[in-house]
N, C-alpha and C positions, 0 to 999 in steps of 0.2 A: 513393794510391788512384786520382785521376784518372791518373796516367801509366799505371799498371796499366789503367786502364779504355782509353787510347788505344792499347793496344801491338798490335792487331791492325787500325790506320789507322783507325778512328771519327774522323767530323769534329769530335765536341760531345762530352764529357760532364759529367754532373754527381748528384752528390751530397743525398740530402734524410734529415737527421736527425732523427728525433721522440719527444718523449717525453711521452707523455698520461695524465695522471689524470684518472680519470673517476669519479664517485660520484654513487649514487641513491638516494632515497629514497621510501617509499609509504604513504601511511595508506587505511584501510578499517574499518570498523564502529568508527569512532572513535577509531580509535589508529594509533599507527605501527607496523607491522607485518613492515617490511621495508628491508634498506640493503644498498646491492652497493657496492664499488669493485673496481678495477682498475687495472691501468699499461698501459700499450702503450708499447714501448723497440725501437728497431732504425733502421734506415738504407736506401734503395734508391738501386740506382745505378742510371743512366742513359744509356744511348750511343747516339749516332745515326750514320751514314752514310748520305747519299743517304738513298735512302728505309727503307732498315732502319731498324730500331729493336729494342735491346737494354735488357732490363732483369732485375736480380736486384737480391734483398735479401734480410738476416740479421737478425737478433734478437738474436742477439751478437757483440759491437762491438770483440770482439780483432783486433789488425790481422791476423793472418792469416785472420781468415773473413770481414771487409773484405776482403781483396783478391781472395780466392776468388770473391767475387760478383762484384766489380770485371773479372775476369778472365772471367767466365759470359759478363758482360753484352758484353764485347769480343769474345767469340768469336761472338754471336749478331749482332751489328753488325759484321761487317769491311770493306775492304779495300785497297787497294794501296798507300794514302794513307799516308802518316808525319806524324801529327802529336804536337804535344807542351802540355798545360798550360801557360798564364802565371801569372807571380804571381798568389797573389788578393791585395784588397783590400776592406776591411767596407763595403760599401754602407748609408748611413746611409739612415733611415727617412725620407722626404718629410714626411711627418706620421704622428701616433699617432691613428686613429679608433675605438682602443680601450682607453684606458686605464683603469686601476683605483684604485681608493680603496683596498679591503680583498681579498687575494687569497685564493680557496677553498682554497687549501694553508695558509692560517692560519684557516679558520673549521673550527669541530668539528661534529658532528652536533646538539649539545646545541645549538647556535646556529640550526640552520634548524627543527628538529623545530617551536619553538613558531610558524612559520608556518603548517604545515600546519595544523596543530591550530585556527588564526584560520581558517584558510579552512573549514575541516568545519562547526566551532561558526557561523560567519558564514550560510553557504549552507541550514544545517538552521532559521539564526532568519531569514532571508528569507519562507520559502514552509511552511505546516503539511503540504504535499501533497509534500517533500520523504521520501524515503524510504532513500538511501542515498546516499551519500560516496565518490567514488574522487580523493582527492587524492595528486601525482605531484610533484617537486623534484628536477632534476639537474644537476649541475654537470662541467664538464669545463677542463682546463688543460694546454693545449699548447704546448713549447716546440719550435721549428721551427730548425734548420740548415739553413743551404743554400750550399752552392757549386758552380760550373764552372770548365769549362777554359779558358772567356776571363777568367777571375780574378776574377766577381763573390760574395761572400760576404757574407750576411747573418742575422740573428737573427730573431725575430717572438715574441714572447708573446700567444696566443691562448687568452683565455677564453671562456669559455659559460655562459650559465645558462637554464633549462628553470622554470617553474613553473605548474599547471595543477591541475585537477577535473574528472572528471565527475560531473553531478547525474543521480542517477535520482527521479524523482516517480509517485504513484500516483493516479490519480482516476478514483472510480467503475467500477473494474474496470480500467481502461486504464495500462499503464506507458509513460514518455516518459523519454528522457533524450536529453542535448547536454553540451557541455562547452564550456572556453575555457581558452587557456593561452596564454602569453608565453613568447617565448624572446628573450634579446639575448646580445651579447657584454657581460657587465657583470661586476663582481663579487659582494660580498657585500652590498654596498647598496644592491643591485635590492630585495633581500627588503624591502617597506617593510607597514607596515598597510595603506597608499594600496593598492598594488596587488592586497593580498589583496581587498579590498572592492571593485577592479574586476571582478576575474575573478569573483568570489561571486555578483554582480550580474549580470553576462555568462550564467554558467551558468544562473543561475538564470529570469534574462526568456527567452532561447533555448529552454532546457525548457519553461516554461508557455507559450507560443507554439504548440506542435506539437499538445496538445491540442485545440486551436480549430481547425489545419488538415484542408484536404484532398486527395487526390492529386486534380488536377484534368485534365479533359479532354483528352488528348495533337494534335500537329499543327503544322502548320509556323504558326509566327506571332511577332509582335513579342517582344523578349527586352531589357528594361532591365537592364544589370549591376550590381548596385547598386556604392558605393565600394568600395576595401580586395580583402576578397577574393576578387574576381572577379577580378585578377589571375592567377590558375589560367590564364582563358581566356589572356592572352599568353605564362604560361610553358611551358604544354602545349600550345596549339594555334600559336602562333607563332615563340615564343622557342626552343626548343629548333631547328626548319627554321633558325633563324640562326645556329646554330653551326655554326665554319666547316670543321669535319671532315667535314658531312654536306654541305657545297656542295662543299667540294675533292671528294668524291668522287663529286657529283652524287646525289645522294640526295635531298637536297633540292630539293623542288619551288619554294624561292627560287635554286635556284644558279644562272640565267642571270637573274637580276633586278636584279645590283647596280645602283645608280645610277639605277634607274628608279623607278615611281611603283606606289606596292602601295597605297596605301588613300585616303582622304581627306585632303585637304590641312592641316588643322583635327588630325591625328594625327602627335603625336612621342611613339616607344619608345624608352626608355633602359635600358640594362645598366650599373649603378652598383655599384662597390665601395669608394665612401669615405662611405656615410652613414654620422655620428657613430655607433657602439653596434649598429651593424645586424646581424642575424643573417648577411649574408651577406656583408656587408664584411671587406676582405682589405687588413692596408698594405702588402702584397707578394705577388703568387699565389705556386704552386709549383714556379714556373722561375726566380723572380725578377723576375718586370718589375712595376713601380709596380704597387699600389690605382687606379685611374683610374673615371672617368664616359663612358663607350661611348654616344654618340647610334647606336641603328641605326637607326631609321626619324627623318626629321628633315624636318616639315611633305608627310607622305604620300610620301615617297621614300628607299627604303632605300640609307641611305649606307656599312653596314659589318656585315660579319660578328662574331660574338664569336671571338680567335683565341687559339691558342697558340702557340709556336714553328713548329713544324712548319708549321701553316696562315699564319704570316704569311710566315716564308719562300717559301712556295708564292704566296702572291697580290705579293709584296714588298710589304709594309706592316713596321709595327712591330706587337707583340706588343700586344692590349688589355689584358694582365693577366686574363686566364680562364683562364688555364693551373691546372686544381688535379686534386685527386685525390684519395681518400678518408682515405687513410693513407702510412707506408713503402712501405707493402707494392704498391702502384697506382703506376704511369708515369700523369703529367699526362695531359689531355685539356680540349678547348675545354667551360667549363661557365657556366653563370649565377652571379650574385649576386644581387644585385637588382634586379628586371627589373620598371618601371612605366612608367606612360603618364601625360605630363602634361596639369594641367587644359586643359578646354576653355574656351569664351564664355559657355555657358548654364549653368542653374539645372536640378536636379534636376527639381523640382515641374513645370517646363517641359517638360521630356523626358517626365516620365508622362504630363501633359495630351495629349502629341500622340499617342500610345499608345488605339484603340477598345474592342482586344481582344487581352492578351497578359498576359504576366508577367512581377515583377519577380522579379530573384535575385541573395543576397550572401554566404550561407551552404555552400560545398561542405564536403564530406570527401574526395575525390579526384577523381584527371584519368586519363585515357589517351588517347595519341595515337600516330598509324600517323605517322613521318616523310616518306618519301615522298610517299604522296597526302594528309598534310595533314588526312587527316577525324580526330576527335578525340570523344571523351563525359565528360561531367563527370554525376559524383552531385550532384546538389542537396538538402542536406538540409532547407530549408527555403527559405519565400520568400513573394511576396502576388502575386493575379492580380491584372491591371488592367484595369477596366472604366469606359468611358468617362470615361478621362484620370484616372484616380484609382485606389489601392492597396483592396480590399474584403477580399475574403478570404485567411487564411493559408494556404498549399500548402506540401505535404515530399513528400519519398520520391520527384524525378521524373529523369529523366535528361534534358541536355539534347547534341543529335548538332550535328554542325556539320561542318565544311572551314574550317582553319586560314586559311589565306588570302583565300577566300571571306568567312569572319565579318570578317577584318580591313576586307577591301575595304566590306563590307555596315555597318561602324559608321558612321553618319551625323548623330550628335549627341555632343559632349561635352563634361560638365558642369565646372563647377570644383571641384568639391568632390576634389580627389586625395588618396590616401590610403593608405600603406602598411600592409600587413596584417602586424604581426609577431608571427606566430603559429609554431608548432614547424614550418613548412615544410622537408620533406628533399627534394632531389630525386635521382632514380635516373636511371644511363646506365650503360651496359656492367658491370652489375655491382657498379657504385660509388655508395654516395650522398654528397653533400655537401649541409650546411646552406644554404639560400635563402632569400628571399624575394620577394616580390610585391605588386603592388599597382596600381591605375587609378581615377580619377575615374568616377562613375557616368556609363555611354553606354548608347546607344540603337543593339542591332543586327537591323536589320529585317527579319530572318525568321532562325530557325533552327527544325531540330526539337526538338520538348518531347514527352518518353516518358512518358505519365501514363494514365491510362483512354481507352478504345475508346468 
């Protein structure tokens, strides 16, 4: 197949086999109601030349519709060049930051059913203003091929596991609901009681919360992030300007910044893909180059883009291991893992106190951000205004506007409390999502806009 992939002069190619089981499960009005599975089976190849890029893939993995693709993908990347595959050889794993106890292709549905059922029965004996149940459990198992034409070859078993509720509550006329949900790379004994009683807990204080709030007064003013998942803010308004597809081709309003000074000194952003269990750790991306821990911003000075083959060749660096893609079916592309900001000096309670008039927020449901120019909007579903140096009332429903680089530059305090949010984070590019994460120590950034009442 690689030779076939080289025969019309491609400097590179290579190979990505995958085979995913995926299964879900759903309860509602108190029962389980619902289970899907699925497989996902096929292979894409890959070819580069200079700046071409070829790509095709099949679903069936007879060597003749292997080489059919193989041979697509060489006509679409040519030319004048002669080159030929070396041996491969199995590149051994650096380490496993995903290993399993119990794998979801030996647990049955009789096995996970009774957690949902702990979580419904848990969340309804919390709160008597509790009114409905959406509990959700998916699991997924991917087994990963991969080789090229410089001969590297490796395996990767990647599990998933998904568990979550939303609670809906009724008071005095008024419906509220919130939800909370875990995702890791784990196996079957993620599922513990522990956990179900956190999320139950989770759901349930988040929903009685929104009752007491209110959409509060809109306006450019202090904005405290709380820990965990305000990470939003660096993966959508920051993180994503650092991947280095959008600086090679200048789109990114960081692309003439390397090595200079973007925010506070007191500020390092990391792109990590070897935390133990992490949703978005990876022990090999899908080009092959190591799991690694990516410093991009290191003490307020961006040292590094996130890259994949193509972008590191372009800048001549080595690959950070971002290279991924959603499936077979997707050619690579420079993406996140998990993307936090480590503690700062101070204390939480310090950062509100210096706060007259503004709000805190830890709660979103989503991000959108414009590449280019950097401006960016998150839903805040919830959160507390601050009034002279202290948290008063709850606030939801508000949107908060910003400039990716601007907010970066504009954090001027940051706490220790760091904190990874590992929640069902997907992020989307070109079509593609892959699983992420997020996460930052609570900071202090001093002025954004809050979209709330006139």
């Amino acid at each position: 197949m690689l030779t076939a992939a080289l025969e019309k002069g491609g400097d590179y190619a290579d190979l990505f086999f995958e085979h995913t089981l995926n299964n879900s499960i759903s309860l509602m009005d108190g029962a389980v109601n619902s289970t899907r599975s699925n497989i996902d089976f096929g292979v894409g190849v890959r070819v580069l030349a200079g700046d071409q890029s070829g790509y095709a893939y099949v679903e069936n993995v007879t060597l003749d519709e292997m080489l059919k693709a193989a041979r697509t993908a060489a006509r679409i990347a040519s030319s004048n060049r002669g080159n030929k595959p070396v041996n491969l050889s199995e590149k051994e794993l650096k380490k496993n930051y995903y290993s399993i106890a119990s794998s979801w292709e030996d647990t049955g549905l009789k096995d996970k059913m009774p957690y949902l059922q702990k979580l419904n029965d848990r969340i309804f004996a919390l709160d008597k203003r509790v009114s409905k149940v959406q509990a959700f459990q998916s699991d997924a198992t991917s087994h990963i091929f991969f080789c090229n034409s410089e001969g590297v070859m490796y395996y990767d078993y990647r599990p998933m596991v998904t568990l979550g509720a939303v609670c809906i509550m009724e008071e005095d006329g008024k419906t509220e609901n919130s939800y909370a949900a875990r995702a890791y790379r784990k196996g079957f004994e993620f599922l513990t009681d522990d956990i179900v009683d956190v999320l139950a807990n989770e759901a349930v204080e988040k929903t009685a919360l929104l009752f007491k709030a209110i959409k509060p007064k809109g306006g450019e003013m202090p904005v405290v992030m709380g820990a965990g998942g305000s990470g939003i803010l660096l993966h959508e308004a920051i993180g994503h300007a650092f991947e280095a597809d959008f600086n090679r081709k200048n789109v990114s309003i960081f692309s003439d910044q390397l090595n200079k000074k973007v925010c506070n000194e007191h500020i390092t952003v990391i792109d990590d893909g070897t935390i133990p269990f992490n949703r978005g750790s990876i022990n090999m991306d899908d080009e092959g180059a190591d799991g690694q821990k990516t410093y991009l911003v290191k003490n307020g000075v961006l040292t590094s883009y996130m890259h994949d083959r193509i972008s590191a060749k372009h800048y001549k660096v080595a690959p950070t291991g971002n290279g991924r893609r959603e499936s077979f079916r997707n050619s690579p592309l420079p993406r996140m893992r998990a993307t936090y900001m480590e503690p700062g000096n101070m204390k939480e309670a310090d950062i509100i106190a210096t706060v007259k008039q503004g709000i805190y927020v830890d709660n979103f449901t989503n991000g959108q951000v414009q590449i280019g120019a950097g401006d960016f909007t998150f839903f805040v579903k919830s959160g507390y205004l601050i009034e002279d140096g202290k948290l008063t009332q709850p606030v939801k429903d508000i949107n908060i506007i910003g400039n990716g680089p601007k907010a970066l530059a504009d954090i001027t305090m940051v706490a220790d409390n760091d904190k990874i949010d590992n929640g069902t984070w997907t992020c989307g590019k070109d079509g593609q999502s892959c699983p992420v994460t997020c996460g930052m120590p609570s900071a202090l950034v001093s002025k954004l806009t809050v979209g709330g009442n006139s």
